[in-house]
C-alpha positions as CSV (number, residue, x, y, z in Angstrom):
1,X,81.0,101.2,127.9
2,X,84.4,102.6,132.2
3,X,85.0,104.1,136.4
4,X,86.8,107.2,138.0
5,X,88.3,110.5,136.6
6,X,90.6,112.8,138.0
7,X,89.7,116.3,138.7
8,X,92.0,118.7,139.8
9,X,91.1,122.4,141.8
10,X,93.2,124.3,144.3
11,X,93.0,124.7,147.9
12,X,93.1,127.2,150.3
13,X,97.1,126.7,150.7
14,X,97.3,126.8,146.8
15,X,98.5,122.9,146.8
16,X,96.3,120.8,144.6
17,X,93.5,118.9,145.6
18,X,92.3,115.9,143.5
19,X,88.5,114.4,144.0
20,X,86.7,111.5,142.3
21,X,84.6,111.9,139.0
22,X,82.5,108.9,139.5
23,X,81.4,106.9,137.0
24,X,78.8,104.8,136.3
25,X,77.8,103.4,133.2
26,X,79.2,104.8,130.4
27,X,78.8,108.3,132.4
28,X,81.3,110.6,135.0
29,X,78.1,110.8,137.4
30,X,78.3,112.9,140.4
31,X,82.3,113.9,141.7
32,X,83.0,113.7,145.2
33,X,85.5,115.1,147.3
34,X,87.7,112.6,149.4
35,X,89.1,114.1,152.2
36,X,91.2,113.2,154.8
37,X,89.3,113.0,158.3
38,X,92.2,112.4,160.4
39,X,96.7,111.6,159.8
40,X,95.6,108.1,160.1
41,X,93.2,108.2,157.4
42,X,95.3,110.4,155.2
43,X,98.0,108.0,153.9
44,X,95.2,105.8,152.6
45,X,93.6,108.4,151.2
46,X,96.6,109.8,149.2
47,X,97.2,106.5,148.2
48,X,93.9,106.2,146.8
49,X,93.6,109.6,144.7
50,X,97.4,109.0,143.7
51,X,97.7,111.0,140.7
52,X,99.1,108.3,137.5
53,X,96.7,105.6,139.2
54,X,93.5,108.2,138.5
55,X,94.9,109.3,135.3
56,X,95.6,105.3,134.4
57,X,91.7,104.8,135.0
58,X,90.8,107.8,133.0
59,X,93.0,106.6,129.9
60,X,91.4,103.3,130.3
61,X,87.9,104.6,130.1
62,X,89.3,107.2,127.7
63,X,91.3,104.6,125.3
64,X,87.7,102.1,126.0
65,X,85.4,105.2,124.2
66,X,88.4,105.9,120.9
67,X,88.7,101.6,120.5
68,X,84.5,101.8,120.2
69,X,84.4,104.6,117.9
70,X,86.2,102.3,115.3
71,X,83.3,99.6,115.4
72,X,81.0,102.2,115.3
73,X,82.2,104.0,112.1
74,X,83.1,100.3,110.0
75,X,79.5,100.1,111.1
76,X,78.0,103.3,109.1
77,X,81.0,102.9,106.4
78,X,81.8,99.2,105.4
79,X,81.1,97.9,102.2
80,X,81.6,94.6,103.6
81,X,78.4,92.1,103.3
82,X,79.0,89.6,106.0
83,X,79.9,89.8,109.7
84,X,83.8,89.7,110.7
85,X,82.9,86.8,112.3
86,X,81.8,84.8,109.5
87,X,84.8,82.2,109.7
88,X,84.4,81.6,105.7
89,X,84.4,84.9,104.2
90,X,86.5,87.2,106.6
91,X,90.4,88.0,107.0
92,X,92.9,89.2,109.5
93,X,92.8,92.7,109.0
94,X,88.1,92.8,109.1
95,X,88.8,90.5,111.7
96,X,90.8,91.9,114.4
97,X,89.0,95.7,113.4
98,X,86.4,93.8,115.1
99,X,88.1,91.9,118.2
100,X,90.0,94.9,119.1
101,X,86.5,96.2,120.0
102,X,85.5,93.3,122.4
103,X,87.4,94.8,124.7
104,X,84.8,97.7,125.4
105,X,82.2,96.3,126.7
106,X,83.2,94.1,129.4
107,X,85.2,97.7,130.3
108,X,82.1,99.4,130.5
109,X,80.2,97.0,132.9
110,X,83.3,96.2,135.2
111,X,84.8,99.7,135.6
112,X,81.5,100.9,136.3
113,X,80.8,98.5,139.1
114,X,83.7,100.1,140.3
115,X,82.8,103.6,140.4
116,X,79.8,102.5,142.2
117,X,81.9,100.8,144.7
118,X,84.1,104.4,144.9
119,X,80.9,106.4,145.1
120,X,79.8,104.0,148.2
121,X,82.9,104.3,149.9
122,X,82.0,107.4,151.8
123,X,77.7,107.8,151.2
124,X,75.5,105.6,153.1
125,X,74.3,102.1,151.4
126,X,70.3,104.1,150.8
127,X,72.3,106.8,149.2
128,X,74.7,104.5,146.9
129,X,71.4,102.5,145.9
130,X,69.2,105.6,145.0
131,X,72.2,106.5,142.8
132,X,72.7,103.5,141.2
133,X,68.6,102.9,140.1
134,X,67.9,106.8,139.6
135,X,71.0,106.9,137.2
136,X,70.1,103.0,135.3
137,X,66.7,103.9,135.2
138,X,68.3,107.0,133.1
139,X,70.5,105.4,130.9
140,X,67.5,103.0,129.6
141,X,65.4,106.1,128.5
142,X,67.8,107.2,127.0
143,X,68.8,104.0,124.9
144,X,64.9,103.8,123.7
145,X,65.1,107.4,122.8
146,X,68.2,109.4,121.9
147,X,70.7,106.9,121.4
148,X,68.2,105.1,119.1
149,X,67.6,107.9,117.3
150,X,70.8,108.5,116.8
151,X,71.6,104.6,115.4
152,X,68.6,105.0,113.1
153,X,67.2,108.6,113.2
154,X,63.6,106.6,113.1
155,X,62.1,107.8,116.9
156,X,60.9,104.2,117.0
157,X,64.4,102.9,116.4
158,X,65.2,101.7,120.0
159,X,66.6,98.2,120.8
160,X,67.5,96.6,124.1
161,X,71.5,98.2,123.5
162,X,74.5,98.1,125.7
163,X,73.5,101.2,127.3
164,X,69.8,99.5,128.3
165,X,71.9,96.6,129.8
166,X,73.9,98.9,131.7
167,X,71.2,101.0,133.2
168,X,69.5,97.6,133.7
169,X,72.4,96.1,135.5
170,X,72.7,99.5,137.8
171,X,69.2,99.2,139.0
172,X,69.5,95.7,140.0
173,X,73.1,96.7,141.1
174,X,71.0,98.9,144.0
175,X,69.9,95.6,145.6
176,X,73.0,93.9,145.2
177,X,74.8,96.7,147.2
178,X,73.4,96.2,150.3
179,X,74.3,92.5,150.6
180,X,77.2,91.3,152.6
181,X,80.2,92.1,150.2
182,X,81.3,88.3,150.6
183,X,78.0,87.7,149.5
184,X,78.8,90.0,146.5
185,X,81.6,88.1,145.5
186,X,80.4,84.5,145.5
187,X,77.7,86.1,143.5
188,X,79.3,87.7,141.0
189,X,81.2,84.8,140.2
190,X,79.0,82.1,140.6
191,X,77.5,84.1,137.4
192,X,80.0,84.7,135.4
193,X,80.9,81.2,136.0
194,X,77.7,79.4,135.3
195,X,76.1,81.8,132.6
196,X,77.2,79.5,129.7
197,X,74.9,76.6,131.1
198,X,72.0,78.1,130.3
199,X,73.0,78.5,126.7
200,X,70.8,75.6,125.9
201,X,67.6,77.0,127.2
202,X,65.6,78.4,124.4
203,X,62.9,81.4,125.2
204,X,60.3,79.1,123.4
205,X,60.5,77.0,126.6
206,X,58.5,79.6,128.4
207,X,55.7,80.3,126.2
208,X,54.1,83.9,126.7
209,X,57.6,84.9,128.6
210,X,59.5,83.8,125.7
211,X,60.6,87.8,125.6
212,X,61.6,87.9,129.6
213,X,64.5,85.2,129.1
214,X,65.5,86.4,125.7
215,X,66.0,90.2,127.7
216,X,68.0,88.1,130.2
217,X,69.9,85.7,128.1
218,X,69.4,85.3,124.2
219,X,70.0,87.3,121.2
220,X,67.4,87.8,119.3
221,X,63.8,89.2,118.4
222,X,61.7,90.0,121.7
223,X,57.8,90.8,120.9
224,X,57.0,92.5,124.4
225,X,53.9,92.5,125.8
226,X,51.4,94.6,123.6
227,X,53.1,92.9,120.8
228,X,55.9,95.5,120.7
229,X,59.1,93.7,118.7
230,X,62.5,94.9,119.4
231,X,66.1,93.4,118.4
232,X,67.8,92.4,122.3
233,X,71.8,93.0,121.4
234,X,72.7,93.1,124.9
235,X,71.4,90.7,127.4
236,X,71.4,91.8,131.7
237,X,72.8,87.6,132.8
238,X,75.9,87.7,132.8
239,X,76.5,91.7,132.5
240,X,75.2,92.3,135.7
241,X,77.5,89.6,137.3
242,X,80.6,91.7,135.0
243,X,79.2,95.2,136.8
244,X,79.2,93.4,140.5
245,X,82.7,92.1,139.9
246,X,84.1,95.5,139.3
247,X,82.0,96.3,142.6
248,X,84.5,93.7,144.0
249,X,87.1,95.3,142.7
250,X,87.0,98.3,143.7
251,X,88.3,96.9,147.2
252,X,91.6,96.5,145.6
253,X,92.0,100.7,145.3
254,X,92.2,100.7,149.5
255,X,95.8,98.9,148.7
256,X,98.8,100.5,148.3
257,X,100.1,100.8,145.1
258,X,102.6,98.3,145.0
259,X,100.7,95.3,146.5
260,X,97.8,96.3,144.4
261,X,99.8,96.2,141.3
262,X,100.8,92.9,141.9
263,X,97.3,91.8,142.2
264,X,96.7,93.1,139.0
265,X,99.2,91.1,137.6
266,X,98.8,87.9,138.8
267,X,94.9,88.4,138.6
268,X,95.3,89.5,134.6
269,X,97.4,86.5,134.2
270,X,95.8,84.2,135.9
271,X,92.3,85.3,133.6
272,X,94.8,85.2,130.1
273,X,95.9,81.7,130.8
274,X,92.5,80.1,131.9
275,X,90.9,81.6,128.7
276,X,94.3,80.0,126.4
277,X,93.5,76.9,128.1
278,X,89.2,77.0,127.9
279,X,90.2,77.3,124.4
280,X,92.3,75.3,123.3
281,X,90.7,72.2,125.1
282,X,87.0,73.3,123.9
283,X,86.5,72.1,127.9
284,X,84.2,74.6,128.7
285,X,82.9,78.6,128.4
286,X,81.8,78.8,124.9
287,X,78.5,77.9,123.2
288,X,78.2,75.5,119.9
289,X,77.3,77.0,116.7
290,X,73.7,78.5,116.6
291,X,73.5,78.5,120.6
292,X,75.0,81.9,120.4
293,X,74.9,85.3,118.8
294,X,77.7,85.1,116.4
295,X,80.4,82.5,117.4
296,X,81.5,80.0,115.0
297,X,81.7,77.6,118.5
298,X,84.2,75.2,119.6
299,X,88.1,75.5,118.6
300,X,89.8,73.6,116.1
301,X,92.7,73.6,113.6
302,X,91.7,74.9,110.7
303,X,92.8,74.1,106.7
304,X,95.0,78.3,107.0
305,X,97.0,79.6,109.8
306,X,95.2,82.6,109.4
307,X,91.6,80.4,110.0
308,X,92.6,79.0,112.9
309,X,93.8,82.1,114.5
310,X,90.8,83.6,113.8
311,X,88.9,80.9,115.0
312,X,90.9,81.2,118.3
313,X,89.7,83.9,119.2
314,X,86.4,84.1,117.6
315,X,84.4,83.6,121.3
316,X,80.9,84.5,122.0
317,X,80.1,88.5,122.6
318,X,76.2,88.0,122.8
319,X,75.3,86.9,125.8
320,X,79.3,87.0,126.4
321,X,80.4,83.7,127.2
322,X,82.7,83.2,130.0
323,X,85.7,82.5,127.2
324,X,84.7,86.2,125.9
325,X,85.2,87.5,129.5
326,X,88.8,85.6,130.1
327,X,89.9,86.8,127.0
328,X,88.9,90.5,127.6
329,X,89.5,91.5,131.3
330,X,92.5,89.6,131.9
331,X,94.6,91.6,129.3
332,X,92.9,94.8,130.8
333,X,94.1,94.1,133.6
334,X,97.7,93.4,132.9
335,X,97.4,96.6,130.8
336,X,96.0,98.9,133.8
337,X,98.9,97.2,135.7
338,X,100.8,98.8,133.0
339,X,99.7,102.0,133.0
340,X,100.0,102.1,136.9
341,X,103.3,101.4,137.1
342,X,104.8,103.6,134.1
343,X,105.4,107.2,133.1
344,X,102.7,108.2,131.1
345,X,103.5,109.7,127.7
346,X,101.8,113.7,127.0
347,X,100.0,111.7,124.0
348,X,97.6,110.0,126.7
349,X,96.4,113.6,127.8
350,X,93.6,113.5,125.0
351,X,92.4,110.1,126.0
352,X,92.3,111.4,129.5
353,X,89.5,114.3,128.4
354,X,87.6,111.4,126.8
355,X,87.3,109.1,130.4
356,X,86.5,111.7,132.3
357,X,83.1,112.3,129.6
358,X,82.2,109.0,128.4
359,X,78.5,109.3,128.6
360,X,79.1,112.8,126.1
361,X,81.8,110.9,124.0
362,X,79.2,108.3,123.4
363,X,76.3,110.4,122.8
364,X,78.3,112.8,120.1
365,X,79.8,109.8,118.4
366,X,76.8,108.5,117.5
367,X,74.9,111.4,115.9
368,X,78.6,112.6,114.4
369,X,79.1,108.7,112.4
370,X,75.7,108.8,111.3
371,X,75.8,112.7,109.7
372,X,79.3,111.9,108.2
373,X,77.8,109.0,106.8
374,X,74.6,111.2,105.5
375,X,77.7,113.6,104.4
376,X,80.0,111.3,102.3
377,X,77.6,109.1,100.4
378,X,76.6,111.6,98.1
379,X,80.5,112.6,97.5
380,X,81.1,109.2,96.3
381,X,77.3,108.9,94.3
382,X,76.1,106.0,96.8
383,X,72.6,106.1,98.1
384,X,71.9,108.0,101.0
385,X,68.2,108.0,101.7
386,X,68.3,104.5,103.6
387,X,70.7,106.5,106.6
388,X,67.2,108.8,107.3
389,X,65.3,105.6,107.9
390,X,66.6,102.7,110.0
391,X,70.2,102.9,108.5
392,X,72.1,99.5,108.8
393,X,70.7,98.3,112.2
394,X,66.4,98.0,110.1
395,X,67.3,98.2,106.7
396,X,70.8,96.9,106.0
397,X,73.0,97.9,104.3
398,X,72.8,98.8,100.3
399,X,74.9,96.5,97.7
400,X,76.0,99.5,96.2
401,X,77.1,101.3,99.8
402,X,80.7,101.6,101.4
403,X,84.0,101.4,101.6
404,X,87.1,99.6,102.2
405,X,88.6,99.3,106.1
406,X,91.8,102.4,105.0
407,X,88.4,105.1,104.0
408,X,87.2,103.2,107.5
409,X,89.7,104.0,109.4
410,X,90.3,107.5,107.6
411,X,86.9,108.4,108.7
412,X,87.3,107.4,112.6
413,X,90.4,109.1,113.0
414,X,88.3,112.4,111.7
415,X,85.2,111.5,114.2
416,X,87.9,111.4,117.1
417,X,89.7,114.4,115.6
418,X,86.3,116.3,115.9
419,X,85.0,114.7,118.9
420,X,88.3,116.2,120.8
421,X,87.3,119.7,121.2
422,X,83.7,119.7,122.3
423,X,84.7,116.5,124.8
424,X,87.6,119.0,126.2
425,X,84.8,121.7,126.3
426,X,82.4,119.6,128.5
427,X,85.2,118.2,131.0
428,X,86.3,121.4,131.6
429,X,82.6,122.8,132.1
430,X,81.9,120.1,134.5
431,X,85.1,120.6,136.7
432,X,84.2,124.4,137.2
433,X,80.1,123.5,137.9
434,X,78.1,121.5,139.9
435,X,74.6,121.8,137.7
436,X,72.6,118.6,139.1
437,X,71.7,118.1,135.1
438,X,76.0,117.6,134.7
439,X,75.7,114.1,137.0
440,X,73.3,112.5,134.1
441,X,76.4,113.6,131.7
């Protein structure tokens, strides 16, 4: 999970008019029309709804939601027993199926900082903050309900998910609004910046609140007060500081396009090159082996070409580490430059429909893996009752269960396939209606 989408209608001349589909989270939340007050305000304003800079935004969030879908389904389908991580066992091809994915999160959180920031431009800061906790407090019922259902299909199957952390990091994003927007930006920085040295601090430090700093900053096993355990994937420190920084960016739209683009540019550089060096000098960003969720820790040659690569890149996702963020947004960036500045092929059109219905995408992608997974065990005689109770995520996964990354791949180009029509269904519902119920979609 991510920011605006373009939605086109006519006006009374005839001539289209294009208005804002905000987004926040992993969701197009409420659209709103951005209309010129006065000649001096209208330059700026066609600069900002420009149509290939909107439509670069919606294949970004769109191209964000496909990239996921493939981490999703090797989820539900691998055979593999070991994370594509694990520096011993895994291989190029397991390997960068994985990192190819990284790239979605830090997406979600920083494009949907700035759709808050769009949203805000023309509402008052009460009425940007009211949107911003009423939507997060939202998406976290819905991660300890239907999207953890739809992981495990067990109605207890919950767990502190991306889409917790991003409803988490919108509600405390309703404060963090209505400070000064310098203010904003030493913050978010100072986070994202700092986050790794804390890596050392262990939620056994703080007795009975053990489970409030692993919700904030460790992977692991929470029990909750009322001795309620569940698995924290996605930490809010430094997500939050991720969501504020798109905030910040958001600034950057009020540009024209040609100084903005450079910004990009030098900006997606400047992030590409600080990680390269971070990691090749071990100086700082990453946490040693066991501090983190899954990283193998500091950089060094290894006996293969092929190791060391992987090793390279192999940076920590959970909490993300500020080498994980370098590595991820910078190349974004250099990419929306990219997609500012160039024609854009007719093959983006379907990625367009999926930006401008994340919050649906992600939803029907999760039930849709899970029943084809329900679907194709039987066809190949593999066991298919542990899918009706916990599935991968309480269980794991069966010895005898899965298949190769080509059957892997096979099966997410089908769930994207399938996905296409009811996602180009929904966008085109919510540009002809304005149901209060479509905002939460």
């Amino acid at each position: 999970m991510v920011s605006v989408g373009l939605q086109e209608s006519a006006n009374s001349s005839g001539n289209p008019v294009y208005t804002f589909s905000q987004f926040i989270g992993v969701t197009a939340m409420a659209s709103s029309a951005l209309r010129s007050p006065s000649t001096t305000a209208a330059s700026s304003t066609r600069a900002l709804v420009s149509a290939g800079r909107l439509a670069s935004l919606d294949i970004m969030r769109g191209l964000v939601m496909v990239i996921m879908a493939i981490d999703h389904t090797r989820d539900f389908f691998t055979n593999v027993p070991f994370a594509p991580e694990n520096l011993k066992f895994t291989y190029y091809s397991l390997f960068f199926t994985r990192w190819i994915t990284h790239f979605c999160a830090p997406l979600f959180f920083f494009l949907a900082g700035t759709g808050a920031y769009f949203y805000g431009r023309r509402r008052t800061p009460q009425a940007l903050s009211r949107f911003l906790w009423t939507r997060g407090l939202w998406l976290i019922i819905l991660e300890f309900t239907v999207v953890g259902f739809a992981w495990t299909f067990v109605v207890t199957g919950g767990f502190f998910g991306v889409i917790w952390a991003l409803g988490a990091s919108m509600v405390i994003m309703a404060l963090v609004v209505r400070l000064p927007f310098s203010w904003i930006v030493a913050s978010s920085t100072l986070m994202i910046a700092t986050s790794d040295l804390f890596d050392r601090v262990r939620p056994q430090q703080f007795g009975s609140f053990a489970w409030l700093w692993t919700i904030l900053h460790v992977r692991g096993m929470a029990i909750l007060p009322f001795h309620i355990p569940k698995f924290v994937l996605f930490q809010i420190v430094p997500w939050v500081g991720v969501m504020a920084a798109g905030y910040v960016f958001g600034k950057l739209y009020e540009l024209d396009g040609d100084r903005r683009n450079k910004i990009l540019v030098r900006l997606g550089m400047a992030l590409t090159i600080a990680f390269i060096l971070l990691r090749a000098t071990n100086l700082y960003g990453n946490p040693p082996v066991g501090l983190g969720g899954v990283s193998q820790g500091d950089w060094h040659v290894q006996p293969t070409v092929e190791k060391t690569v992987i090793l390279f890149l192999d940076v920590e996702k959970y909490p993300p580490s500020l080498q994980f963020l370098l590595m991820t947004l910078g190349p974004s960036l250099l990419l929306l430059a990219w997609l500012e500045k160039s024609k854009l092929p007719r093959w983006t059109s379907p990625l367009v429909t999926f930006g401008r219905v994340p919050m649906f995408f992600y939803l029907l992608h999760l039930y849709l893996i899970h029943l084809l997974a329900i679907a194709v065990a039987p066809l190949f005689h593999q066991p298919v009752d542990w899918l009706f109770h916990g599935g991968f995520f309480l269980r794991g996964t069966p010895d005898d269960y899965g298949h190769g990354l080509p059957f892997v791949y096979l099966m997410w180009f089908v769930v994207v396939v399938m996905l296409y029509f009811p996602c180009r269904w929904f966008a085109a519902l919510k540009q002809r209606r304005k149901d209060w119920w479509l905002s939460y979609m």
